[in-house]
PDB file of N, H, CA, C and O in Angstrom:
ATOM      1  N   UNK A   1       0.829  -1.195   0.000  1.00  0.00           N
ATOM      2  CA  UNK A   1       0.000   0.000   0.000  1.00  0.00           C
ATOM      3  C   UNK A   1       0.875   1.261   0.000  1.00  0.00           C
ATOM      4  O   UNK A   1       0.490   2.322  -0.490  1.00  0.00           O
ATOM      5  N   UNK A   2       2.085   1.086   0.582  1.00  0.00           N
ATOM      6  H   UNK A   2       2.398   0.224   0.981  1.00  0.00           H
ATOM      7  CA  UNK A   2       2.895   2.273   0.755  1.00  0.00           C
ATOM      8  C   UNK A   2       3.358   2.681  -0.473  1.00  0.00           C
ATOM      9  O   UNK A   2       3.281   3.866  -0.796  1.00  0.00           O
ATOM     10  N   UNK A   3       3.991   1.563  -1.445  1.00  0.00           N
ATOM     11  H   UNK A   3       4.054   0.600  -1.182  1.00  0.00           H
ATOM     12  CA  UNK A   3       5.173   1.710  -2.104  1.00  0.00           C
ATOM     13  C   UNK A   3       3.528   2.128  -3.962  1.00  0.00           C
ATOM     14  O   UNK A   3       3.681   2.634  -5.073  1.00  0.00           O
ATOM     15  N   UNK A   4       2.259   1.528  -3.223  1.00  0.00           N
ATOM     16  H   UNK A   4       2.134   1.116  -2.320  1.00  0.00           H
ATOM     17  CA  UNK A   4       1.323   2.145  -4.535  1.00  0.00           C
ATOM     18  C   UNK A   4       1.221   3.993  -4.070  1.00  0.00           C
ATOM     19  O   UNK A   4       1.153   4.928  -4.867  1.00  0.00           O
ATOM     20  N   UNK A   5       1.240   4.075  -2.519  1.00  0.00           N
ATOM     21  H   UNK A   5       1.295   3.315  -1.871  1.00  0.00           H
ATOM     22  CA  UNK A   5       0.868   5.841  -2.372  1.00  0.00           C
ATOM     23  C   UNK A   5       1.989   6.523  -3.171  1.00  0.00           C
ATOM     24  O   UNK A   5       1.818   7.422  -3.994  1.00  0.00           O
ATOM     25  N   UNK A   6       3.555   5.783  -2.694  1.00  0.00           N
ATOM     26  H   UNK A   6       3.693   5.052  -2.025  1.00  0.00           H
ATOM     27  CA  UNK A   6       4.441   6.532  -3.563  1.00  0.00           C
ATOM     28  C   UNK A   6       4.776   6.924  -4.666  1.00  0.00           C
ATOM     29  O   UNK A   6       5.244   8.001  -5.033  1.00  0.00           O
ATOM     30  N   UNK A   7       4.372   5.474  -5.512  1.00  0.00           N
ATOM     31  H   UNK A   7       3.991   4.599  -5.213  1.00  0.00           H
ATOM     32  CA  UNK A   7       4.396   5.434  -6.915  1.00  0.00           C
ATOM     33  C   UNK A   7       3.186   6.371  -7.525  1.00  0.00           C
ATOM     34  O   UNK A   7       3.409   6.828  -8.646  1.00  0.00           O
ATOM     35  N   UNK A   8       2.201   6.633  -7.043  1.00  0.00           N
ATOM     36  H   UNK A   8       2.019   6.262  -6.132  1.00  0.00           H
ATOM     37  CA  UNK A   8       0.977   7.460  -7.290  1.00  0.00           C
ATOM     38  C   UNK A   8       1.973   9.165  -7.010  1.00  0.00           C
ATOM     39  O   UNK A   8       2.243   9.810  -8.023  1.00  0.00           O
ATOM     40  N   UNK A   9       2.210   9.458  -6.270  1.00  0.00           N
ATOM     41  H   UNK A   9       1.990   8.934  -5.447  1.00  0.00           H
ATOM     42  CA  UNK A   9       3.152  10.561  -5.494  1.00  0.00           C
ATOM     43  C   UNK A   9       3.758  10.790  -6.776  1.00  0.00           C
ATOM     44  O   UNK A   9       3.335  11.808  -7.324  1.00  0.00           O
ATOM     45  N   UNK A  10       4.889   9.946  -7.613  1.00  0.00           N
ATOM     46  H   UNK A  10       5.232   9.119  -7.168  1.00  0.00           H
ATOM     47  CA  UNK A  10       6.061  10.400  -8.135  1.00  0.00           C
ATOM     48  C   UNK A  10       5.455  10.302  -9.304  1.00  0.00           C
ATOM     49  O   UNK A  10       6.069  11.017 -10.096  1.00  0.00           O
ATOM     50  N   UNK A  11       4.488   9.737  -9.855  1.00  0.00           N
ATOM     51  H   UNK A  11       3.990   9.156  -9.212  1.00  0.00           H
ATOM     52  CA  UNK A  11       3.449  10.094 -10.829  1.00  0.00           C
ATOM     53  C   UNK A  11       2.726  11.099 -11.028  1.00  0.00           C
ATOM     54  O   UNK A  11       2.255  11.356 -12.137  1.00  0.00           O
ATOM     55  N   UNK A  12       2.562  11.710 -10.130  1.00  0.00           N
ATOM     56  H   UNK A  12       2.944  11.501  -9.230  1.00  0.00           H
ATOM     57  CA  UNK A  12       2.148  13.460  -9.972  1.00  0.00           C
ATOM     58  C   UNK A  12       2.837  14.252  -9.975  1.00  0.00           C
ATOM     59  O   UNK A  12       2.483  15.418 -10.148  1.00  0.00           O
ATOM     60  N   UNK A  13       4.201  13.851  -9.763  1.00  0.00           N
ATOM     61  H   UNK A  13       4.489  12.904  -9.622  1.00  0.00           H
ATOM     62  CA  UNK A  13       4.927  14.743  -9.620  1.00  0.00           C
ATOM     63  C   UNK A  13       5.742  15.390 -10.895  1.00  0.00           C
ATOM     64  O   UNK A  13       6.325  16.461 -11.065  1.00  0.00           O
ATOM     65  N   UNK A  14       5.396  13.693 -12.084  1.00  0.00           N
ATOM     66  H   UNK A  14       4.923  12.823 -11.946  1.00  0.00           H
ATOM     67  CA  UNK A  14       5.973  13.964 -12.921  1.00  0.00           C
ATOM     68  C   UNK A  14       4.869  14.536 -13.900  1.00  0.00           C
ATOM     69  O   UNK A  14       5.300  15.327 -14.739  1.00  0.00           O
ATOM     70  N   UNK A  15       3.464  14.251 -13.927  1.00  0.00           N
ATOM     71  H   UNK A  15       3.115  13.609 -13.245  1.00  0.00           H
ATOM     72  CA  UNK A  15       2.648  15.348 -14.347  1.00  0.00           C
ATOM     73  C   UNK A  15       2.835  16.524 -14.441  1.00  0.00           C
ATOM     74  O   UNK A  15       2.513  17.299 -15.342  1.00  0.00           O
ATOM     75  N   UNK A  16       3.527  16.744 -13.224  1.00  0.00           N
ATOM     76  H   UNK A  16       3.789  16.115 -12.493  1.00  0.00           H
ATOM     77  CA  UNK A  16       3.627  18.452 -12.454  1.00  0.00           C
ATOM     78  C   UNK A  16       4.750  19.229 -13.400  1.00  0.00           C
ATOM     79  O   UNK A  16       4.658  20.427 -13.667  1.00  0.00           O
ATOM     80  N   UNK A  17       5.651  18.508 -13.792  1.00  0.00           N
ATOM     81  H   UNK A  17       5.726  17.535 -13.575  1.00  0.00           H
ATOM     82  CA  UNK A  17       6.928  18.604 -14.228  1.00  0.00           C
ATOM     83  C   UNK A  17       6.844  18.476 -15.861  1.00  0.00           C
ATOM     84  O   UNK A  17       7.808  18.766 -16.569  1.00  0.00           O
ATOM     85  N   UNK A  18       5.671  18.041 -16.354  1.00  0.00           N
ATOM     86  H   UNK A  18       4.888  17.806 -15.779  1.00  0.00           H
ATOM     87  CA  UNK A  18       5.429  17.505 -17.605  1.00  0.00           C
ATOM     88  C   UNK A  18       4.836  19.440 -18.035  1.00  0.00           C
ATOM     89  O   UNK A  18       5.056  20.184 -18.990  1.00  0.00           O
ATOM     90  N   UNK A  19       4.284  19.538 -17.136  1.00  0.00           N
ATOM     91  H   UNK A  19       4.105  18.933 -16.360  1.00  0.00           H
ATOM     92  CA  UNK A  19       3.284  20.205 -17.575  1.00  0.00           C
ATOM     93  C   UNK A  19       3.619  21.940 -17.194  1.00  0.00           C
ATOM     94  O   UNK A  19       2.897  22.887 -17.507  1.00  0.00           O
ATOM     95  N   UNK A  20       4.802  21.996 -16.507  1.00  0.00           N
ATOM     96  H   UNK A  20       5.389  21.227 -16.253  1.00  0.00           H
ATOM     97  CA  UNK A  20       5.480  23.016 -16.311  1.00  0.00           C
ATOM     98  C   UNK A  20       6.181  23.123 -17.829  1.00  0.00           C
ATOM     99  O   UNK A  20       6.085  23.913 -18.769  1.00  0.00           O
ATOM    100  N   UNK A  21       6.871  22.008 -17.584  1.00  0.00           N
ATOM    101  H   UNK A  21       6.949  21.366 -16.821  1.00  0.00           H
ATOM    102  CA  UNK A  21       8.023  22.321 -19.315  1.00  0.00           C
ATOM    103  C   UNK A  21       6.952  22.903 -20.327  1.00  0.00           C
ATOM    104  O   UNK A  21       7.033  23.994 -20.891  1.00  0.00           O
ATOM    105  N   UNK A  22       5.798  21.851 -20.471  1.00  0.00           N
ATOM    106  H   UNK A  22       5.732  20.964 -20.013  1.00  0.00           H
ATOM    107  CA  UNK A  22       4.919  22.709 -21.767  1.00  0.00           C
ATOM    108  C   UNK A  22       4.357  23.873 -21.640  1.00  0.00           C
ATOM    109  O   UNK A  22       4.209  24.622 -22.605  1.00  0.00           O
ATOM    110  N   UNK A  23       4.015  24.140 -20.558  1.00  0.00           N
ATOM    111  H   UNK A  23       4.135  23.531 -19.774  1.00  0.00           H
ATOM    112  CA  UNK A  23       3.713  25.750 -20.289  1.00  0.00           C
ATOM    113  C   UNK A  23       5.301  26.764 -20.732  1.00  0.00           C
ATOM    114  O   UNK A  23       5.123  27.880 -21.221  1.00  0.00           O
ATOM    115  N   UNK A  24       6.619  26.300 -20.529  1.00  0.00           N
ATOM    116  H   UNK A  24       6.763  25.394 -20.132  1.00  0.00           H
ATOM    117  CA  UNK A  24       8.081  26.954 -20.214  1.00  0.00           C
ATOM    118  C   UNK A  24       8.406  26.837 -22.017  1.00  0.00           C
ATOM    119  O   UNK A  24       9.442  27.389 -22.385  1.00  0.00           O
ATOM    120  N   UNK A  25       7.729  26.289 -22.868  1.00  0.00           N
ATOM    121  H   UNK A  25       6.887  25.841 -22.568  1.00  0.00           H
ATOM    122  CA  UNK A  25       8.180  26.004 -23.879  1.00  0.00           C
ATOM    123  C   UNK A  25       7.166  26.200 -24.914  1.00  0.00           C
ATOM    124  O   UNK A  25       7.303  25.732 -26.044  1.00  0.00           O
ATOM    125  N   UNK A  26       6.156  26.881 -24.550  1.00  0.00           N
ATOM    126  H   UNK A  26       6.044  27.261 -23.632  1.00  0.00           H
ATOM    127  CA  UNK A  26       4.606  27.390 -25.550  1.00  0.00           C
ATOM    128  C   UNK A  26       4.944  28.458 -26.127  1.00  0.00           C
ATOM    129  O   UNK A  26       5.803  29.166 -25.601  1.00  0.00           O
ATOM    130  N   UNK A  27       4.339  28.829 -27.362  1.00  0.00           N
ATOM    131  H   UNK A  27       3.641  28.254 -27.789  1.00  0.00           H
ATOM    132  CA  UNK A  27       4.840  29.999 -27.763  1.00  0.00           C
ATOM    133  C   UNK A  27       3.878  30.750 -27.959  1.00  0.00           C
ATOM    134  O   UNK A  27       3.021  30.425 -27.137  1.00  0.00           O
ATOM    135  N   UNK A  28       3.443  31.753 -28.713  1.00  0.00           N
ATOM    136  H   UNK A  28       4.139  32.017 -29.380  1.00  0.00           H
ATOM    137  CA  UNK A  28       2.789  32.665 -29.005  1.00  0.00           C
ATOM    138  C   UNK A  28       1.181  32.955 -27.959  1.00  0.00           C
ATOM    139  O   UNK A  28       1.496  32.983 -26.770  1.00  0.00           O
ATOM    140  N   UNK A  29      -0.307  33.152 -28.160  1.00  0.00           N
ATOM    141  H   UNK A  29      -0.563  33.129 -29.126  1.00  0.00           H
ATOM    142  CA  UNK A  29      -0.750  33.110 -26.703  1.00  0.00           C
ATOM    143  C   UNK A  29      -1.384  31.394 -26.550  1.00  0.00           C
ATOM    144  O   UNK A  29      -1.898  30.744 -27.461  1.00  0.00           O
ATOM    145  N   UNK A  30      -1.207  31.046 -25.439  1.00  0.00           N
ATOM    146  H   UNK A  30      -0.790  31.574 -24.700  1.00  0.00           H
ATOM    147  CA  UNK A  30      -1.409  29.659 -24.485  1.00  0.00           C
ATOM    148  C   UNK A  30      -3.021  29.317 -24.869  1.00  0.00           C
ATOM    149  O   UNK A  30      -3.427  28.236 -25.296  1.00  0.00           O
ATOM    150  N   UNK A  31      -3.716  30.358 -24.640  1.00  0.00           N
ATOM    151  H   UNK A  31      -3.385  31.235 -24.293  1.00  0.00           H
ATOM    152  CA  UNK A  31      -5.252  30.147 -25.189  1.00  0.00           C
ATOM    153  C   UNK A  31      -5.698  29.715 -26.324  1.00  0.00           C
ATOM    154  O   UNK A  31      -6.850  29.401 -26.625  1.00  0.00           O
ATOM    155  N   UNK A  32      -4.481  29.706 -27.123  1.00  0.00           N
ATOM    156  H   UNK A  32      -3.545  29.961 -26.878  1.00  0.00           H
ATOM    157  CA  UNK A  32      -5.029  29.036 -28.875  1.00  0.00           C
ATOM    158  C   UNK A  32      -4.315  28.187 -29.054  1.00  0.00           C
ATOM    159  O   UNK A  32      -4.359  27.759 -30.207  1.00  0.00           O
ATOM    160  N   UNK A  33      -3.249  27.443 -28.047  1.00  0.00           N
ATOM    161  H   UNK A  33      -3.214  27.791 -27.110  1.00  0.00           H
ATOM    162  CA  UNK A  33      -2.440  26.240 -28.486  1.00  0.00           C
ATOM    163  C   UNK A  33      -3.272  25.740 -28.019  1.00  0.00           C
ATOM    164  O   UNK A  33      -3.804  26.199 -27.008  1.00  0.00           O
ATOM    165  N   UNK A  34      -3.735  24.427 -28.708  1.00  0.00           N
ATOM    166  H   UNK A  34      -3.303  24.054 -29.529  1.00  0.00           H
ATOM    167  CA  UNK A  34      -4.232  23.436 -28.347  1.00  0.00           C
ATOM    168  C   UNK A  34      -3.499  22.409 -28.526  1.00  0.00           C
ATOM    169  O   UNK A  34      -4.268  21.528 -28.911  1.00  0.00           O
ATOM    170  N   UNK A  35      -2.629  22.070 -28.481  1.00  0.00           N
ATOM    171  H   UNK A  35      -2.004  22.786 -28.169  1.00  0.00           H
ATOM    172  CA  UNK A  35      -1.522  21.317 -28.007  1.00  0.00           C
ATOM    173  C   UNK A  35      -1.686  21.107 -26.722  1.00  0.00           C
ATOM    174  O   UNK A  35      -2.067  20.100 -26.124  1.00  0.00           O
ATOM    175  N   UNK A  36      -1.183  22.734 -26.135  1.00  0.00           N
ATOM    176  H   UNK A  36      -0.873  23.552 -26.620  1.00  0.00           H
ATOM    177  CA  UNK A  36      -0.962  22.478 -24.785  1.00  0.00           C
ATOM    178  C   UNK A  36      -2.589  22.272 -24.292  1.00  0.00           C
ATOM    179  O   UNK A  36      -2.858  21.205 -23.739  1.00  0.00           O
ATOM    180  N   UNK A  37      -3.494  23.111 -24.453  1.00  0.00           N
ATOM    181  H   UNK A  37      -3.275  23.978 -24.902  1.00  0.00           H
ATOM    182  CA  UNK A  37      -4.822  22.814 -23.565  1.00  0.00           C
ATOM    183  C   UNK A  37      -5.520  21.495 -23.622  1.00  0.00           C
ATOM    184  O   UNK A  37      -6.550  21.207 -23.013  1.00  0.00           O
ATOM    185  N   UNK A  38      -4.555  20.416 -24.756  1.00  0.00           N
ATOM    186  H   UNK A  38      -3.718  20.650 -25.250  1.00  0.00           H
ATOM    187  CA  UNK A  38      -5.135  19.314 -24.478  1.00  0.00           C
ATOM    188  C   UNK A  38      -4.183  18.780 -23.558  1.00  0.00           C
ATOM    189  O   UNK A  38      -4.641  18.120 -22.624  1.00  0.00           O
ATOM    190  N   UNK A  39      -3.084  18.918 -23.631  1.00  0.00           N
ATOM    191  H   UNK A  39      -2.713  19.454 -24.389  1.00  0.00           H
ATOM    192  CA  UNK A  39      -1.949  18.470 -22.305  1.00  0.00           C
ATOM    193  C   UNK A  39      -2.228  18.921 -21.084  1.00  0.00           C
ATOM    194  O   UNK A  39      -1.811  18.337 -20.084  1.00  0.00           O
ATOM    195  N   UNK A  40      -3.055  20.141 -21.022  1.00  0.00           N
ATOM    196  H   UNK A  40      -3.394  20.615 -21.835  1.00  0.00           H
ATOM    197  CA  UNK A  40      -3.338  20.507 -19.570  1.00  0.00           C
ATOM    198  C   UNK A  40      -4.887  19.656 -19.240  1.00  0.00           C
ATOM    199  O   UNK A  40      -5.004  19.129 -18.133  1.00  0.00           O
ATOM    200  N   UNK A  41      -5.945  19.567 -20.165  1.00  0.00           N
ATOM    201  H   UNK A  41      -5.850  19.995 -21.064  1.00  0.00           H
ATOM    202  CA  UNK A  41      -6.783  18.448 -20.054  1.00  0.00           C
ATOM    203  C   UNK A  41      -6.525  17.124 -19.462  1.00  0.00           C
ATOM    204  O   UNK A  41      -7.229  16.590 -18.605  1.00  0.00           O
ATOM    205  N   UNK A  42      -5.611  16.709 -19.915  1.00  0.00           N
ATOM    206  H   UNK A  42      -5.039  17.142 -20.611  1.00  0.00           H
ATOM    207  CA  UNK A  42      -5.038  15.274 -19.918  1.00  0.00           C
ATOM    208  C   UNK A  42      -4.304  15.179 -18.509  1.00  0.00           C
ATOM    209  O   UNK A  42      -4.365  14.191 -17.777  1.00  0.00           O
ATOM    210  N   UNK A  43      -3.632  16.299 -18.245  1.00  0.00           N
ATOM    211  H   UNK A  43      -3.583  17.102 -18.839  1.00  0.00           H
ATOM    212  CA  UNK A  43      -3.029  16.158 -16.778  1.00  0.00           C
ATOM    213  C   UNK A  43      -3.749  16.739 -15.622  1.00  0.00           C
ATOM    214  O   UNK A  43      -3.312  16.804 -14.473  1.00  0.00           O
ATOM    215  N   UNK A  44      -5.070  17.217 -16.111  1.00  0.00           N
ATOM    216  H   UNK A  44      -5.425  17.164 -17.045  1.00  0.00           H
ATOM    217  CA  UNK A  44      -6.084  17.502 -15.014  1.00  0.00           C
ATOM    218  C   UNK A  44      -6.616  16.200 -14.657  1.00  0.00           C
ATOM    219  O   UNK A  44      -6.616  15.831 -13.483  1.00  0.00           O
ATOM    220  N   UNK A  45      -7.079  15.470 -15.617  1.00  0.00           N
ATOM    221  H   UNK A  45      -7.079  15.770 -16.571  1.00  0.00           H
ATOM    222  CA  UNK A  45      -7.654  14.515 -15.027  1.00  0.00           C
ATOM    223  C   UNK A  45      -7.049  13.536 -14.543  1.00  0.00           C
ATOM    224  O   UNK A  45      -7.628  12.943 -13.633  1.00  0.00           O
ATOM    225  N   UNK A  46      -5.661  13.028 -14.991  1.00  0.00           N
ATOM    226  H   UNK A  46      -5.190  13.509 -15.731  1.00  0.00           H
ATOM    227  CA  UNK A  46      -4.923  12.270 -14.759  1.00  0.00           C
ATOM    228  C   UNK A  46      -4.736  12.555 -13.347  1.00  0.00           C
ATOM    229  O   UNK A  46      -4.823  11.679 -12.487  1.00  0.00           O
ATOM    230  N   UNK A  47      -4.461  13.864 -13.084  1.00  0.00           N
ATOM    231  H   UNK A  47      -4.390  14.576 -13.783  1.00  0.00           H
ATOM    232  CA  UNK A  47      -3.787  14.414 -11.344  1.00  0.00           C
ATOM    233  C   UNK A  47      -5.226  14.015 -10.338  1.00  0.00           C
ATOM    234  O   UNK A  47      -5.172  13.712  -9.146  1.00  0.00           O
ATOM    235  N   UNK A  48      -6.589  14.120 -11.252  1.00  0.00           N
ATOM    236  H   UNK A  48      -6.633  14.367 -12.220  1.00  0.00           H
ATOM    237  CA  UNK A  48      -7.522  14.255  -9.852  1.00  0.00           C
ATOM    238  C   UNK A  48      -7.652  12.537  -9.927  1.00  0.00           C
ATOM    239  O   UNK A  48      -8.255  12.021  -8.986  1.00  0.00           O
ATOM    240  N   UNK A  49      -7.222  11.811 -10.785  1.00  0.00           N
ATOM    241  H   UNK A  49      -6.732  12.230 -11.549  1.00  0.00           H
ATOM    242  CA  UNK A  49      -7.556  10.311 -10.569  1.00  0.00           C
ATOM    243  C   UNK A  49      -6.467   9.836  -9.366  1.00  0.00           C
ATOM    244  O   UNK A  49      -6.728   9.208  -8.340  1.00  0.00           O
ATOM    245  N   UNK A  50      -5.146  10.351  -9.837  1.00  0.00           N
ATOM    246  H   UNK A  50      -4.935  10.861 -10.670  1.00  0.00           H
ATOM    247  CA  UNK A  50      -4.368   9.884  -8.670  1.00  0.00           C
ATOM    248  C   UNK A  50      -4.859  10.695  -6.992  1.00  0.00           C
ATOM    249  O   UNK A  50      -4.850  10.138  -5.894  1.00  0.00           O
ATOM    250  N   UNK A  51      -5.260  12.169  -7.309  1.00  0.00           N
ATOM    251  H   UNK A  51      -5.267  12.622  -8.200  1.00  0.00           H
ATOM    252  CA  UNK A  51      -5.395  12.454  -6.107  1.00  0.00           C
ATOM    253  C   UNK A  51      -6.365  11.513  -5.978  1.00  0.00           C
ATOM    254  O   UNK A  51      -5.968  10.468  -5.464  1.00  0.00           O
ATOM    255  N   UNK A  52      -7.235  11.543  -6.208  1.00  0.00           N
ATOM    256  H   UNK A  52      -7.558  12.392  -6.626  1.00  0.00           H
ATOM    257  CA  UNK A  52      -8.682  10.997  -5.524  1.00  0.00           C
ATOM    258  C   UNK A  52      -7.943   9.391  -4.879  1.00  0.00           C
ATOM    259  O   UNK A  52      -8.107   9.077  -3.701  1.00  0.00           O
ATOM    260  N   UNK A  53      -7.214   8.582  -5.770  1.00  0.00           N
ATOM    261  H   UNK A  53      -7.080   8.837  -6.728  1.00  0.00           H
ATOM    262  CA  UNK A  53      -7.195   7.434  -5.481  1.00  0.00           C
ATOM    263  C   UNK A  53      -5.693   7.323  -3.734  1.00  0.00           C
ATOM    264  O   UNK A  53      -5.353   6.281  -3.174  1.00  0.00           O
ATOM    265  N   UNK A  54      -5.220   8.692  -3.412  1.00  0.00           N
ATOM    266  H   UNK A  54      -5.496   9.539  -3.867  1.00  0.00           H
ATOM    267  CA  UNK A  54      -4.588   9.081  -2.927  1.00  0.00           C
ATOM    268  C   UNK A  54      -5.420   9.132  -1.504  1.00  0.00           C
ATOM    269  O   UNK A  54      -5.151   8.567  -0.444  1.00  0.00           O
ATOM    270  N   UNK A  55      -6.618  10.075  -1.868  1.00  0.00           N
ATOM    271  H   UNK A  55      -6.837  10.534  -2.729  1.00  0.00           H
ATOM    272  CA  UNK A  55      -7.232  10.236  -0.787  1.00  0.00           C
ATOM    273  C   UNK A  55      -8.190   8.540   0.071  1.00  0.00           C
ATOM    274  O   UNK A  55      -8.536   8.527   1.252  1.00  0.00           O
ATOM    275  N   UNK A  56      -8.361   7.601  -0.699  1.00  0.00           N
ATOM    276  H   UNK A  56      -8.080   7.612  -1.659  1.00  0.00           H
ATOM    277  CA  UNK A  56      -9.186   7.035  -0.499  1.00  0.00           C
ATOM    278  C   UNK A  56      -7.878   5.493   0.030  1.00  0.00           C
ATOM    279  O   UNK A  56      -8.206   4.557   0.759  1.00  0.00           O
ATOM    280  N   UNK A  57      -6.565   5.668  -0.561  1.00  0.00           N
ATOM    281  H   UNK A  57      -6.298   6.428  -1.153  1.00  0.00           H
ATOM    282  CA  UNK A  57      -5.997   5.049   0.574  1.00  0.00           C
ATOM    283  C   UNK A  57      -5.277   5.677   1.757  1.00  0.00           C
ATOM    284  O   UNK A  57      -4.298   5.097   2.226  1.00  0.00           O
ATOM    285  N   UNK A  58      -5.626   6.626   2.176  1.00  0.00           N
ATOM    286  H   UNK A  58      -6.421   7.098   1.795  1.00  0.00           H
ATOM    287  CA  UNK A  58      -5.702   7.453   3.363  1.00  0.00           C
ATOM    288  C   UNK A  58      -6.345   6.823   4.538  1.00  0.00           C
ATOM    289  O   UNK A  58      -6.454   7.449   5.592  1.00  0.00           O
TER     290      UNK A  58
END
């Protein structure tokens, strides 16, 4: 159970990190790449599945 909270943990973390670079590396305005607003889609939900599944082995 520990070593799934962690692996969930460093999986968010690398979301976090995924999704910084594409914001650090977008060009012109952020509101019409859809590149990135599907990458930020994709790591919204991805982040609330791990949170949620975070909270519920709590």
């Amino acid at each position: 159970l520990l070593r799934k909270e962690e692996e969930l943990k460093i999986e968010l973390a690398k979301l976090e990190d995924q999704l910084l670079e594409d914001l650090a590396n977008a060009t012109g305005n952020i509101l019409e790449n859809k590149e990135l607003l599907e990458s930020l889609n994709k790591t919204k939900e991805k982040s609330a599945t791990i949170t949620s599944a975070l909270e519920e082995s709590a």
